[in-house]
N, C-alpha and C positions, 0 to 999 in steps of 0.2 A: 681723701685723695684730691678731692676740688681744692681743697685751700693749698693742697702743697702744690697743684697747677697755678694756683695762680699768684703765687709765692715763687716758681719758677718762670715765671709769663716777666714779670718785673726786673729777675734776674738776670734772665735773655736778654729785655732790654736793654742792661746798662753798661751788659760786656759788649755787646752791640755797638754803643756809643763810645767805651771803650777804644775797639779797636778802631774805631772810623775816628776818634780821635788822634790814635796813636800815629794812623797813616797820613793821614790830613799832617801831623804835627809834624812828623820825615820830611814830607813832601817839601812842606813851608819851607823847613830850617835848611836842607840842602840847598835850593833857593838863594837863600840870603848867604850860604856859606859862600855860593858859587859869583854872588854879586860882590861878597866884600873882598874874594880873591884876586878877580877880576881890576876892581876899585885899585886895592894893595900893590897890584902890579902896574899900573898905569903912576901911582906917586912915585913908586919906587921909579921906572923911567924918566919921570919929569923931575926925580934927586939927581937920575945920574948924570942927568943933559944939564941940571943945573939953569936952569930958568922958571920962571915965576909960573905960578899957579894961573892956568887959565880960568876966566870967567864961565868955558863951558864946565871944565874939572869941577871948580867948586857946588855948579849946580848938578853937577851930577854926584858928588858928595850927598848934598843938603837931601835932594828927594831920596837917594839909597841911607840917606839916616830915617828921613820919613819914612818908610818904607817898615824897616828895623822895626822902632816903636808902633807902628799900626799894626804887623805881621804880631809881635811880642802882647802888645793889649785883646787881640782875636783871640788868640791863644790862653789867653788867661781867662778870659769870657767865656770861652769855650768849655776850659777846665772847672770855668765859677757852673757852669750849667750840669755837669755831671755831678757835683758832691747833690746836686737837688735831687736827681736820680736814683741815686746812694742814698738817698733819703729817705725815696719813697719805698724801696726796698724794705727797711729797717719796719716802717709803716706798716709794708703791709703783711711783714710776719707777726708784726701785735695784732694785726687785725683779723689775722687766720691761725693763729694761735695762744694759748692760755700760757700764761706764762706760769704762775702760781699751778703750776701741774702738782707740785709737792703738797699740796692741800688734799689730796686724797688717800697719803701715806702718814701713818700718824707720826708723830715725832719719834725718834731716835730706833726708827724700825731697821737701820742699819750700823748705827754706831755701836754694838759688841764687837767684841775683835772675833769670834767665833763667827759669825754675819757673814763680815766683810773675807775672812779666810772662803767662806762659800761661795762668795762675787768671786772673789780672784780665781778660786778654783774653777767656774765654773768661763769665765772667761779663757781662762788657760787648755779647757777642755776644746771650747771654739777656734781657738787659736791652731790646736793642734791636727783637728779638723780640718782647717783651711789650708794646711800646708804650711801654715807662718812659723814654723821652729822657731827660727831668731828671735821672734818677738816672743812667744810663749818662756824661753830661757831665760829673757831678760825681766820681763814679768815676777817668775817667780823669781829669780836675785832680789829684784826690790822689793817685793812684798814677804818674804824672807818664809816662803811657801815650798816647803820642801815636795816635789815630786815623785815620786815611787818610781823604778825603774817599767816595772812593770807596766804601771799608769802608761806609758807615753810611745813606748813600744809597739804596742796595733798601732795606731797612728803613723808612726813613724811605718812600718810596712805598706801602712794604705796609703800613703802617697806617693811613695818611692813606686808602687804600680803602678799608679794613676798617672804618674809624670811620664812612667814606661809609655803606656796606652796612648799620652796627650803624642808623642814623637810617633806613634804607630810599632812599634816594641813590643812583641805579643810573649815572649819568652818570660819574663818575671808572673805575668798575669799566669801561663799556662805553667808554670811550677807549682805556683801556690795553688790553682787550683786542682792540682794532681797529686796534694801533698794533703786536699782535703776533700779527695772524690767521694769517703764513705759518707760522712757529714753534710755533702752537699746535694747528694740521695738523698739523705732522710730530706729535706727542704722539696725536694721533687725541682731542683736546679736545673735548668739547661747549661747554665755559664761553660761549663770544660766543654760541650761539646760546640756552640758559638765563636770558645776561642778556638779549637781547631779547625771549626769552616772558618772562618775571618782568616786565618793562616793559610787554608788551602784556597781560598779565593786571590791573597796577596799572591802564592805562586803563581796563581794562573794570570795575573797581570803580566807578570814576568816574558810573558808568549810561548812558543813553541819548546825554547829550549829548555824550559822549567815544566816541559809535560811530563819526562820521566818521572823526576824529583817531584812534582805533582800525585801523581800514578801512587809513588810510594809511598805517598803520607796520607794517602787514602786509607792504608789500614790503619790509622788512628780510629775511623769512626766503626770498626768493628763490634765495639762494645754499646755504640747508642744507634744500631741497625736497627733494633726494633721499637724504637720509640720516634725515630727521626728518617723514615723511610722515605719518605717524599720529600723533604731535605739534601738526602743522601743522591736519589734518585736525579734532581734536579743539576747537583755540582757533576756527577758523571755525564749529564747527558752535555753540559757545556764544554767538556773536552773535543769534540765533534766540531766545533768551531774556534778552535784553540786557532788554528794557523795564519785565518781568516780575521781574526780577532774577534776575543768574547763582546768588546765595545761596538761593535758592528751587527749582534747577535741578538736572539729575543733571548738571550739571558744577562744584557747589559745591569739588568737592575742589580747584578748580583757585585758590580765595581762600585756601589753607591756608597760617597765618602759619609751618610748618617748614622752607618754601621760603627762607626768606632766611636761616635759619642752614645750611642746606645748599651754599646757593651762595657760603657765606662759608669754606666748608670746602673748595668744592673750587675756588674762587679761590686760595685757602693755597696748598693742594696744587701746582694748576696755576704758580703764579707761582713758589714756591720751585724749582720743577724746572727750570725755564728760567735763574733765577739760580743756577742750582746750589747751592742752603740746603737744609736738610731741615727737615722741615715739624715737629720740636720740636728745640728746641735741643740742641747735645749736650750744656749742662750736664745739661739734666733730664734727659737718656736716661744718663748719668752717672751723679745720680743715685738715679734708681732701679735703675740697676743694684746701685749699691754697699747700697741699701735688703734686694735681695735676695741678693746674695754677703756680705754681712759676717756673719750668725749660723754660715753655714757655715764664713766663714775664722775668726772666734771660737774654736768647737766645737773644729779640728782644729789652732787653734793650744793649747788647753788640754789637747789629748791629745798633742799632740808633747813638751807642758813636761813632764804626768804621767811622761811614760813616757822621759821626757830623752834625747828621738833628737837629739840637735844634728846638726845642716848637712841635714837633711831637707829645710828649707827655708827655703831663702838669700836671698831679699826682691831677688833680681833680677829674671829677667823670667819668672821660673813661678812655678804654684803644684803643690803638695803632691796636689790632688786636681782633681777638673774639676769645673764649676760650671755646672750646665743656669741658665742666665737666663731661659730661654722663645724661643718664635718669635718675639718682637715686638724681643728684641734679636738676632736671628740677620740680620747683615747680608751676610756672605759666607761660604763654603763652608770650615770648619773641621774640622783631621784631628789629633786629640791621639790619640799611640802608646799601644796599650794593655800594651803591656809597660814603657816607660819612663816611664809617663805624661806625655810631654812634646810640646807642641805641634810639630807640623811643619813645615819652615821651606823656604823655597831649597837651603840648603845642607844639612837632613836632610830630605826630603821621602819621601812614603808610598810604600809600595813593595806591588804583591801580588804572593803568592805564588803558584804554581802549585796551590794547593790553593784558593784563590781569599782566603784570609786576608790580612787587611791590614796591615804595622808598618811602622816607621819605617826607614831604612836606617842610624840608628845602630845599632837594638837588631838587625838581621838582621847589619851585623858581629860583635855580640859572640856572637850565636846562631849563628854560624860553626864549626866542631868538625870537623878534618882534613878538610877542602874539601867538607863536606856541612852542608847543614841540615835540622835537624829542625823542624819548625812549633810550636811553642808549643803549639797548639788543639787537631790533630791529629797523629795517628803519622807522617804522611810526610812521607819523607826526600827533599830536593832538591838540584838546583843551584844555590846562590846567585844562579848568574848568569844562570838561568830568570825572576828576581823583573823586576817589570816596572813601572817608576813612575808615577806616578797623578798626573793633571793636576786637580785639581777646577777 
């Protein structure tokens, strides 16, 4: 994050200079446009009168040529001083960035056309995430990536609400979610009943004469009375100050414009869980993964080369060291061997030992020594076949 600060700190810089050139350059040349107009009409009278050129005319010629040429050479000094700018830009993205990043990806990890069909798809998934239709259609045209009707369709409903939700348009959101109130029970949802308070709160913006119409859509929340009672309890008592205005009210907080980017999150939420999506694409969980594991695979691919360990590591399906991502990429319960640093699989999966230490069941065969083992961690010695496998 430092280096793209200060990879943006340079950039600031030079649109900076940029535009203080651009204006400085306006200024100049209106200037001179306004002198040589000024100049043109003064010849032009002394054509029509038809008398010779005065000695003051021509010096005021000569200095508004000087002038030209000095304002035109600044200018160009000016503009010779920003490509240095632009320069150091270029500089100081070599200098906070690796360029040779493809040094960590072995050769031709993406050239099958099977691969690249998975990019495309999985960009095309992002795509459709974002709302980008246009570009997701033209995508696959060119990659010649046929898409399933089906494939594109959630998508296409989930944004067509979210565009509803972005205008304040509660009607497409409270369809859908009426169309999936048994499903969004089992999840223990609030959504349906959020979007009929956020409904019944827009009427009551409305003022006095939207109390009726108010009044009556209050039996919407008949069916979430006992989960949402104080809720419930809170929009009736704000009717009491309907006339007065709710805005003037200790129930002001209930006009607070946060409410509709809230309900727009957990509509996301809620709808991708039921279509089985996850609520950012996996390009971008991708990524940013790879934002945060490539200085480290960098780092430790330029001490393997210093120190020229060849087959340390082989660009299959491990790495060299483990890579904390954070909680936010922690999606299922993962057990990398700390003896063989190798992740844990079906076929070698974690094993503990009676001393209560954890490895893998390859590295406790090779830690085997005349049918006893010793623990790694600790002095004591066991029965291999004490060691007890580990379901996470």
């Amino acid at each position: 994050m430092e280096r793209c600060v200060g990879v943006e700190w340079e950039l600031e810089k030079v649109l900076q200079r940029f535009l203080s050139y651009g204006e400085s350059s306006e200024r100049s040349l209106d200037q001179l446009l306004r002198s040589v107009t000024e100049l043109r009409e003064e010849l032009s009278n002394a054509a029509l009168q038809e008398v010779p050129l005065s000695p003051a005319l021509s010096l005021m010629m000569s200095q508004r040529c000087r002038k030209i040429r000095e304002t035109v050479q600044r200018l160009a000094s000016d503009h010779k001083d920003i490509h240095s700018s632009v320069s150091r830009v270029g500089k100081a993205i070599d200098r906070n960035f690796e360029s040779e990043a493809c040094a960590v990806v072995s050769n031709g990890a993406w050239e099958s056309r099977e691969k690249q069909q998975l990019i495309h798809s999985a960009i095309m998934e992002h795509l459709y995430q974002q709302g980008l239709l246009n570009v997701a259609e033209e995508l696959s045209q060119e990659s010649a990536l046929r898409v399933d009707t089906s494939f594109k369709q959630p998508f296409l409903e989930l944004n067509r609400i979210l565009d509803a939700l972005q205008t304040q348009d509660l009607r497409p959101a409270l369809e859908w979610a009426i169309a999936n109130r048994q499903r969004l029970r089992e999840l223990n949802s609030s959504l349906e009943f959020r979007l009929h308070r956020l409904h019944f709160i827009s009427l009551l913006s409305g003022g006095p004469h939207k109390q009726l119409e108010a009044l009556t859509y209050a039996r919407q929340f008949q069916p979430f009375a006992q989960l949402h009672k104080q809720d419930i309890q809170v929009m009736m008592g704000s009717l009491v100050y309907l006339r007065h205005g709710i805005v003037n009210s200790p129930y002001s907080h209930l006009l607070e414009m946060e409410q509709w980017a809230d309900i727009s999150e957990q509509f996301t939420h809620d709808a991708c869980s039921l279509l089985g999506l996850s609520v950012e694409s996996p390009l971008s969980v991708g990524f940013a993964s790879g934002c945060i594991a490539l200085p480290v695979l960098m780092n430790i691919k330029a001490v393997i080369e210093q120190r020229q360990c060849t087959g340390v590591w082989s660009h299959k399906d491990e790495l060299p060291i483990e890579i904390d991502l954070g909680k936010k990429c922690g999606y299922h319960s993962v057990f990398a061997c700390p003896i063989l640093r190798q992740q844990t699989s079906d076929s070698n999966p974690p094993i503990k030992l009676v001393c209560g230490h954890v490895i893998s069941r390859d590295a406790l065969n090779k830690l085997i020594n005349g049918g006893k083992l010793k623990c790694p961690y600790c002095p004591m010695e066991q029965n291999p076949a004490d060691g007890k496998r580990i379901i996470f």
